[in-house]
N, C-alpha and C positions, 0 to 999 in steps of 0.2 A: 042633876045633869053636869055641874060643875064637877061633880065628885068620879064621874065616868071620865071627865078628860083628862084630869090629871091620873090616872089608873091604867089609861089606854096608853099614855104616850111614853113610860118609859118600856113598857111591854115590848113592844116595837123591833127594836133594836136588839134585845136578847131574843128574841124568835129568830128573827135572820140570821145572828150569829153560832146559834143552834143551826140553824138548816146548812149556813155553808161547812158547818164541822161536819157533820153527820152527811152531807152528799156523799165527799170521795169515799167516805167507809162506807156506805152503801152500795157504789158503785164495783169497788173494785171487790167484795161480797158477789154482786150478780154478775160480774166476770168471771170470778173463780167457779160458783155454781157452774156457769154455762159450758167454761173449760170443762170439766170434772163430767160434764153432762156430755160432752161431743165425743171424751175419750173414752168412755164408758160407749158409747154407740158404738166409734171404732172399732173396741173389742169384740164387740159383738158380731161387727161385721167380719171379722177375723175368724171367729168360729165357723159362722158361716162360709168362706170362701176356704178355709182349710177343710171341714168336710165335702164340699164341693170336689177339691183337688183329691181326696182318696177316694171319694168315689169313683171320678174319671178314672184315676188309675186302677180301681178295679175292673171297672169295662175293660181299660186296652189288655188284664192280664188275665179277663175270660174268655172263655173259646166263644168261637161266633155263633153268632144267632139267627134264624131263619129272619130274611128281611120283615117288617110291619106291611101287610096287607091294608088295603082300603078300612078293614073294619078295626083297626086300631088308629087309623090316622089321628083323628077326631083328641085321641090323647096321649100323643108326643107332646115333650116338653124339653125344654133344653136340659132342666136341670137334671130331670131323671135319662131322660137319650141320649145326649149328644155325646158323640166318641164312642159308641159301642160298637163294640163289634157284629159283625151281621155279613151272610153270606147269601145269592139270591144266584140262581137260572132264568136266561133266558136267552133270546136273539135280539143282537143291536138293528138296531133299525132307525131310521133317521140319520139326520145330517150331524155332524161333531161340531158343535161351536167353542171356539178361544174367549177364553176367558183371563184378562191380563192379571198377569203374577211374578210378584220378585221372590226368588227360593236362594238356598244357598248355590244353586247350579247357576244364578245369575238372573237376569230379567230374559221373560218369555212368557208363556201360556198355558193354563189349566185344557187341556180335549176334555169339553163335553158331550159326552154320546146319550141317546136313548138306549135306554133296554128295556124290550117286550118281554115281560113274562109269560111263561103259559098258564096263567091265569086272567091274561086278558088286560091288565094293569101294565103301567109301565114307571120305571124312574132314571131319572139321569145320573150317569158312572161319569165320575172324574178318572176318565183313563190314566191320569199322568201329567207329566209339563214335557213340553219344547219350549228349545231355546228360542230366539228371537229369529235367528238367523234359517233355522230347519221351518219354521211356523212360516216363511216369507213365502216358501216354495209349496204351501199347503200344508193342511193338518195328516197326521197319518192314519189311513184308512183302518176302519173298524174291524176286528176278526169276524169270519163268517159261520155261520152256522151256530149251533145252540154253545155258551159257554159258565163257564161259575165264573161269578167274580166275588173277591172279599176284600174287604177292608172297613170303614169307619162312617159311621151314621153320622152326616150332618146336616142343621138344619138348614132351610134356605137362607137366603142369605137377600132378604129385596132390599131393591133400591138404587143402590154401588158403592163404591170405595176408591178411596186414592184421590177423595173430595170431589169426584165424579159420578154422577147418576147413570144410569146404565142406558145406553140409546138402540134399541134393539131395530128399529128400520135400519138404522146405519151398519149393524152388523159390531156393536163394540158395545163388548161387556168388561165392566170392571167389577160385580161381586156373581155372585151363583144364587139367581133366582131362578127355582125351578118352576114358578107361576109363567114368568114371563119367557124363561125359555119353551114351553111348554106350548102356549102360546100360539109364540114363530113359528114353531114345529106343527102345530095345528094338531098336536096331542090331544085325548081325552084320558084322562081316569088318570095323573100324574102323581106321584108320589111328593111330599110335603118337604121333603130330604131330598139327598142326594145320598151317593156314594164316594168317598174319599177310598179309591183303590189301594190295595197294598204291597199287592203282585202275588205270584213272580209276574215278571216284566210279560207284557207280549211278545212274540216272536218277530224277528227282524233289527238291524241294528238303526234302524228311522221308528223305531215303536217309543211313544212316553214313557217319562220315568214316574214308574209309581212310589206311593210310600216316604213322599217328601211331607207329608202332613206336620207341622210344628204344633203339639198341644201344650200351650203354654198359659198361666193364669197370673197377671199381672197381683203380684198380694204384698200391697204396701200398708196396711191399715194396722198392723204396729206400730211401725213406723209414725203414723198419722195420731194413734193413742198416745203415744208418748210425747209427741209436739204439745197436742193439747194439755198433758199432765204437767210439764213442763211449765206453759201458760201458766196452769193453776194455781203454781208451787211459787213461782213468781207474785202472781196478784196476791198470794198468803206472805208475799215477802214483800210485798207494796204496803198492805194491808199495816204491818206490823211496824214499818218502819214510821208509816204515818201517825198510828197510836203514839208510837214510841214522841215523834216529833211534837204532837200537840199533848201530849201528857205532862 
């Protein structure tokens, strides 16, 4: 027993001074891994969002496509739909609801209209924007009779926007839900999407301006890879400098 105490006690003290050497090169090891691990992700995501972008852009530079019917709803998806081009017949029917929107033309409103197909289905067309000032004196009335409209498949949009929720008793919408428009309107059979118009414009010089659509995809995730490699390169230069200091 005598011969364990004297064995154990100077142990002690070189075990601790091991552990606090070998922590920071430890640590700054699983920093560097983690860095190396996020910017590796990023890139990834970067793949990802740049096939994204040439996809969309093959939608807007294909001719359009007969709208999705009820028996494709079920699988729209952003990634493969959204922005496509699509052209659809019918008669407007229903009321137009404003739906608030800042464009380059300035602040004003999206015209929501229904259109009845003659299939019996219906979906809501983004006629256009008004400015603030023309939207005061009322929305501009729908054209009559059967018409084509084309432009760009988007998806709904629930909820709101502009850090507001959408309050549909009150008549104020801030994003393009075509559930809840659908709804008010007392619609059945509503399409999942909408339509972003492209024109030509309607007739009259009080008709929305179509064709303001911005498709734009925010892709900073190079940007974000190289911060983290960066990181990395640093913690491998913490890393070295500290060997260097206790060597």
């Amino acid at each position: 027993m005598p011969g364990r105490a004297e064995n154990r006690g100077p142990d002690r003290p070189a075990r601790s001074h091991s552990f606090r050497r070998l922590a920071p090169l430890v640590g700054a090891g699983l920093f560097c891994a983690l860095f190396v691990a996020l910017g590796v992700w990023q890139l990834q995501r970067l793949a990802w969002k740049t096939d994204l972008i040439d996809r969309v852009e093959a939608r807007l530079a294909a001719a359009p496509v007969a709208a999705p019917g009820p028996q494709d709803w079920s699988g729209l998806s952003e990634e493969a739909d959204e922005y496509r081009r699509i052209e659809v017949s019918g008669t407007y029917a229903g009321q137009s609801l404003p739906v608030l929107a800042v464009t380059v033309l300035g602040r004003g409103y999206w015209v929501m209209t229904p259109l009845e197909t003659a299939d019996g289905w219906s979906l809501l067309v983004n006629r256009g924007f008004v400015a603030d000032d023309r939207a005061a004196e009322g929305l501009p009335e729908a054209p009559s009779g059967e018409v084509t409209v084309e432009g760009l498949l988007r998806l709904s949009q629930p909820g709101g926007a502009f850090l507001r929720s959408n309050a549909p008793e009150e008549g104020r919408w801030y994003s393009r839900d075509t559930g809840a428009m659908a709804e008010v309107q007392g619609l059945n059979e509503v399409a999942p999407y909408f339509l972003d118009m492209e024109g030509p414009a309607e007739a009259g010089a009080e008709a929305p301006v179509p064709g303001l659509t911005v498709v734009d995809f925010r892709n900073t995730h190079l940007t974000y890879a190289l911060t983290w490699f960066v990181l990395a390169i640093l913690s491998v230069v913490a890393l070295v400098l500290l060997l260097r200091r206790r060597g």
